[in-house]
N, C-alpha and C positions, 0 to 999 in steps of 0.2 A: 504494500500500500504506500500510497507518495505519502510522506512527509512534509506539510507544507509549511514554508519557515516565514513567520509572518514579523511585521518591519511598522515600527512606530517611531515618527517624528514629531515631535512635540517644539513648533514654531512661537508657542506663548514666552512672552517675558515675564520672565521669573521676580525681575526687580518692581512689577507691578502690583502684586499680592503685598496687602497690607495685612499682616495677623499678628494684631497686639496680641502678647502672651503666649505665641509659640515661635516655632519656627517652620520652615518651609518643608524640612523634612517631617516635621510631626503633624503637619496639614495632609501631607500627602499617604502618611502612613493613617489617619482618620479615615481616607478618601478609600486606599486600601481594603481597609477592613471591611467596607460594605456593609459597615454597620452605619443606618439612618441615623441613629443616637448619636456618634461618634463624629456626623459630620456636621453634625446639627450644631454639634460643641465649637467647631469652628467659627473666630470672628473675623472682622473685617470685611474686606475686599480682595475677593481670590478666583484665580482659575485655574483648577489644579486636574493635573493626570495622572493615573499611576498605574502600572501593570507589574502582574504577576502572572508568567505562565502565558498563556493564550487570552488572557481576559485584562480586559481594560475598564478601568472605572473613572468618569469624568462628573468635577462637579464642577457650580460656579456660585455664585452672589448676584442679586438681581442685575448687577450694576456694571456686569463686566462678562460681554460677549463670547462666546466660546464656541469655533464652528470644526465641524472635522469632513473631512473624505476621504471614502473607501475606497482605493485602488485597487485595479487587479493586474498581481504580475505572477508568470510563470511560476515562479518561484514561492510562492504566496502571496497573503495579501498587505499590503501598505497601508496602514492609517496616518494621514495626515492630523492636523489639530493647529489651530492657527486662531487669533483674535479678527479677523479678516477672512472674506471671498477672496480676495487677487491674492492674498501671500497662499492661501492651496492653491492657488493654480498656478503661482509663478513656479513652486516647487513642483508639481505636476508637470511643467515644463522643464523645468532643469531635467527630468528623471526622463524624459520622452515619455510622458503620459498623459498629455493634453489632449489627447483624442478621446477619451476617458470622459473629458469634464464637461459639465453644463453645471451653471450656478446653481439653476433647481435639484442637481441632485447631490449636494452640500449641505450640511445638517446641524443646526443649533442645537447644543446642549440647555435644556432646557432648566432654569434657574429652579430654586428649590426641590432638585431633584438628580437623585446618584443616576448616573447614566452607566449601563456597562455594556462592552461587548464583548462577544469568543469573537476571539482572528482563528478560525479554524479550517478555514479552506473557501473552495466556491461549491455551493455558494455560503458567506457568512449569515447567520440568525439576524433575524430585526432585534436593535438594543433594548436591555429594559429598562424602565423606570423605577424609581423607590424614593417618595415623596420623603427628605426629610427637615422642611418645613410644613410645620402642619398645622398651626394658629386655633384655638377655638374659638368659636362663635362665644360673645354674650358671656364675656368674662367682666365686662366692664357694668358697672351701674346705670340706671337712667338717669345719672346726676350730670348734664353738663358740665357744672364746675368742676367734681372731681377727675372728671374725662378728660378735661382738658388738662388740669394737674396732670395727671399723669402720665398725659400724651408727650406736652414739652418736657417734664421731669425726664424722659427719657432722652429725648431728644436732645435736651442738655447734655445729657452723661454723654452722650455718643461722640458731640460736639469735644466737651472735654477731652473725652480719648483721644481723636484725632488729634485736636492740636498740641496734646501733651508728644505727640510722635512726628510734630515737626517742629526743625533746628529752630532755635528763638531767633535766632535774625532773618528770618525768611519772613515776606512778607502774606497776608492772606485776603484773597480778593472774593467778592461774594457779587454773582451775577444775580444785580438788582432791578426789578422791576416797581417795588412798592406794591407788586401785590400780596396776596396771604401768607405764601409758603417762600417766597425768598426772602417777605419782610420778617416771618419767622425765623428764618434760618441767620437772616441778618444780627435782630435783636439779639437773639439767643445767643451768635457767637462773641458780638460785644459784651453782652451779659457776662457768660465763661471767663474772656480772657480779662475782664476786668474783675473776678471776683479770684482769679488765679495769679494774680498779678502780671500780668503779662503787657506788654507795651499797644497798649492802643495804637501807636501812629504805625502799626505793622499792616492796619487793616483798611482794605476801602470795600466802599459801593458800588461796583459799575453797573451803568444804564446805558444799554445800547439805543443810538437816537440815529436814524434816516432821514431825518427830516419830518416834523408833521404829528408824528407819532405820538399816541397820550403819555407815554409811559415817562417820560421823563417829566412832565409837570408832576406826574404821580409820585413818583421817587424821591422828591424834591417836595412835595408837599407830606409826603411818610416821613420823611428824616425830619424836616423843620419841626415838625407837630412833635417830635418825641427831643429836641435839642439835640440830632444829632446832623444836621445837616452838612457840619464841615467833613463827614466821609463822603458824599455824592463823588462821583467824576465819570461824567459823560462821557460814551465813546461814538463819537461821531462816523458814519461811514455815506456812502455815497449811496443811493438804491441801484445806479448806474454795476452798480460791483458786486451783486448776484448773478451767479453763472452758473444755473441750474445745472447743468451738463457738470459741473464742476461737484459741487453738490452731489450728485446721484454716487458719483464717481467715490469720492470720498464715504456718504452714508451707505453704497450699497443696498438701497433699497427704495421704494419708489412710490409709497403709500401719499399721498395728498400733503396729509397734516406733518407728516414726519422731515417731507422734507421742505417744506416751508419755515417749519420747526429749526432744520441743519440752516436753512439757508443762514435764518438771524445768529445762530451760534458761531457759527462761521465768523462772520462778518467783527460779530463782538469778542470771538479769540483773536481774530486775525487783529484789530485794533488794540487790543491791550498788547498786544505782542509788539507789534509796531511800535508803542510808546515804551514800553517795561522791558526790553529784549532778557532780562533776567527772569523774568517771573516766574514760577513753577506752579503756584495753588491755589487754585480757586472751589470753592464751594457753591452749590445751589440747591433751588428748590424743587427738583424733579422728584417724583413721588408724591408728590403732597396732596394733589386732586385724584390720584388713584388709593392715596388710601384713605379718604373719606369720601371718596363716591362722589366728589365733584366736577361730571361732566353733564353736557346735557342731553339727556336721553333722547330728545326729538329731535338730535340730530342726526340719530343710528336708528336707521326703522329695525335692527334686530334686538333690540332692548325693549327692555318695558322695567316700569322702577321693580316689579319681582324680580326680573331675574339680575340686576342689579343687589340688592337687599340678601337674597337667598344664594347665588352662589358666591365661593371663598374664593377674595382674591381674585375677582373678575376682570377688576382694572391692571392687577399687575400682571395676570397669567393668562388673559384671554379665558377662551371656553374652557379649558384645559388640557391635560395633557395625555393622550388616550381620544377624546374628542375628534367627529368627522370634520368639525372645525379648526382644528389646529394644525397649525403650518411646520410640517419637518424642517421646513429649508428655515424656517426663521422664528419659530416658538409663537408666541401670544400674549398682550396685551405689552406694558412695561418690559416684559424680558425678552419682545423684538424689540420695543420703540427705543428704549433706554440707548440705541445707539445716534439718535440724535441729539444725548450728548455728548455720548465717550468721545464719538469719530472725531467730532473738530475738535475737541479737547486735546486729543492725540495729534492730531493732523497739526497744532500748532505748537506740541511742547508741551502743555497744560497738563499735572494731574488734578484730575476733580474729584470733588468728594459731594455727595447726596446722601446725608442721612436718614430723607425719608425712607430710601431703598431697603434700609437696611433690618433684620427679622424683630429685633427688639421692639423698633416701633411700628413696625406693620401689624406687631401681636398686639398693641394697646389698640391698633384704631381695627383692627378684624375682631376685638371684643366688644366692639360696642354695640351695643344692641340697637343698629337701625330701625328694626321692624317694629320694637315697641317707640323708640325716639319719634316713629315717622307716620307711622299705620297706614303707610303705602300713600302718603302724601308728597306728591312729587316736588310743591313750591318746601316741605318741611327738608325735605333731604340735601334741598340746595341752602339753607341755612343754616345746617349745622357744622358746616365748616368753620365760617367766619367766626360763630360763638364760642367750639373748640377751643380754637387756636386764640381769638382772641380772651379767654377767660386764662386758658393756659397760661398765656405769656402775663396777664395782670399777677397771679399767685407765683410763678417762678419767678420773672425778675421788676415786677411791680409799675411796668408800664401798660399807659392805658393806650392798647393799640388799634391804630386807625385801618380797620378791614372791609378793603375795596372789594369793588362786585368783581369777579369772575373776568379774567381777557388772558385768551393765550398769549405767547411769548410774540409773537410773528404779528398779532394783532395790534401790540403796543409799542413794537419799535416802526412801526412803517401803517399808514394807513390802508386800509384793507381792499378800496381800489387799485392804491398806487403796489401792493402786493401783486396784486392780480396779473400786474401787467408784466411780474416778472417772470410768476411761478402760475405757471398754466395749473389749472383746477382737475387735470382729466387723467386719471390715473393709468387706463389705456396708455398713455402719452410715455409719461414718465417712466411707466416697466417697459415700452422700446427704445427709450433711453440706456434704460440700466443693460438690458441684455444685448445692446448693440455695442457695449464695451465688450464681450466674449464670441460675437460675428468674424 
């Protein structure tokens, strides 16, 4: 019987895994084990691989993309593994296996969940899954206030942590809009490093501004209102200087919202970089309307506030995982979209940090009990964001904070005409964009 000698390349950077309180090797030996509990136990920001024998077990964090492809050679079979579509296929080219690839058949590790496979021949098994993040429903009280406590109380620690594990003279920049979940992320991290001693003048605000856009009076009216306006600093850029083509290229993916999303990320990495050629760290507020269910529902005719309320993690996971609806090539909900922030983040240098991705605080706000908060009242589920977060932040750091209505990111750096005319609306369009890079 053939022997088939099977061949793992692992293209992730290793310097990218953040895991306060272990190391790289005892993440991987977690990952290993195949035990849910043990990887559960893992903090941070990781994408980690590890085999033994024939079997491969991959995990990741919501926050940080992980795609692999199955190659087939003579000899056995090739697993690739890479943060990126083009770095598998560049390697797939170097090896003469390009003939092999279509983007679609490239496969996202799917966030909160061990992925393993046998390299055992052709053909290899479908990978399995083993959920382990698992959040319970309706752990929280119907107390606003203390929901809110609890929610930022965590969100602080997290905050904490990270910046306890960068060098104090590094500076730390928060992409600001003035709305709920960057002004949270903002407050909060002032809060920490002022109450850790840490030097204030390390921190700013940026607002990305196109011209026209609300969000800079907004940012600007959030700081002044709380006495902190001397952190603002605009990042100005041209609308002339989205290049959707460019965009696709970099996000790898071609959903409406996502890359309208990349485009302003872009544009506001690419400008602090320009100014800062140093900078390394930025933080934002990604997460933060997926885990209290603030989108809105009549814009997706596949929702209804039920299935919103009743399944886990809907905003971060999509339908799930197993689901006719969920995308091999690219997972669901937060654990596709979350690459429009990594990518330009990456694409310019940046590491970023999003606390809300992260499992400690997705477990206060997946215990809150919507269904009793809301009784399936759709105007009641669109305000209990703002109350959350703003009762939170009054009891953690004792400001009384001003929580704007609802605007995506793309919506409040550029006005939503003057959008339109850069970033075509027709997703047709945009996925022969993306697969006209692999033509």
């Amino acid at each position: 019987m053939h022997q088939y000698l099977e061949r793992v390349v692992d293209l992730l950077d290793p310097s990218l895994n953040r895991l306060p309180g272990s190391s790289i090797e005892e993440a991987r030996a977690r990952v290993l084990s195949g035990d849910p509990a043990q990887v559960r136990g893992i903090k941070g920001s990781f994408a980690l691989l590890a085999k033994s024998g024939k079997s491969v077990r991959m995990a990741r964090s919501l926050d940080r993309p992980m795609r692999y492809f199955l190659a087939k050679r003579q000899e056995g079979p090739a697993l690739v593994v890479a943060d990126r579509i083009d770095a598998l296929y560049a390697w797939l080219k170097s090896e003469g296996l390009e003939g092999q690839f279509h983007p679609s058949y490239s496969r996202m590790v799917p966030a909160h969940h061990l992925t393993e496979i046998q390299l055992i021949g052709c053909p290899d098994p479908d990978p399995t899954y083993t959920r382990f993040f698992d959040p319970r429903p309706n752990t929280q009280p119907a107390d606003l206030d203390q929901v809110g406590r609890n929610y930022i109380a965590i969100l602080a620690d997290e905050i904490a942590e990270w910046l306890r594990q960068i060098p104090e003279q590094e500076p730390i920049g928060v992409c600001f809009s003035g709305g709920v979940d960057s002004g949270a992320v903002f407050v909060v991290t002032y809060h920490v490093m002022r109450k850790l001693g840490m030097n204030l003048g390390r921190l700013k605000a940026f607002t990305l501004d196109l011209g026209e856009g609300p969000d800079l009076a907004q940012a600007r009216s959030f700081l002044e209102s709380l006495g902190l306006g001397l952190f603002l600093e605009s990042i100005e850029a041209d609308p002339a200087s989205i290049n959707v083509d460019e965009t696709i290229r970099i996000l790898e993916d071609y959903k409406v919202l996502d890359v309208e999303c990349a485009s302003m990320g872009l544009a506001l990495c690419k400008g602090i970089r320009a100014r800062y050629p140093q900078w390394r760290y930025l933080l934002d507020g990604d997460g933060g309307d997926e885990n209290l269910k603030d989108y809105p529902i009549e814009e997706n005719p596949e929702l209804t506030i039920r299935s919103v309320v009743h399944n886990q993690m809907l905003y971060q996971e999509g339908w799930g995982v197993g689901k006719i609806k969920h995308s091999l090539t690219y997972s669901g909900g937060l654990s596709r979209g979350y690459v429009r922030t990594y990518a330009p983040a990456r694409r310019h240098g940046f590491e970023g940090f999003s606390p809300f991705t992260l499992p400690s605080v997705i477990e206060v706000a997946e215990g809150i009990p919507f269904i009793e908060l809301t009784r399936y009242d759709v105007p009641a589920l669109y305000s209990i964001k703002g109350e959350i977060v703003r009762r939170g932040i009054r009891a953690i750091t004792g400001f009384e904070f001003p929580a704007f209505p609802k605007r995506r990111f793309q919506h409040g750096a550029i006005p939503r005409e003057e959008l339109r005319r850069h970033v075509p609306a027709t997703e047709a369009l945009l996925r022969r964009k993306f697969l006209s890079l692999y033509e």
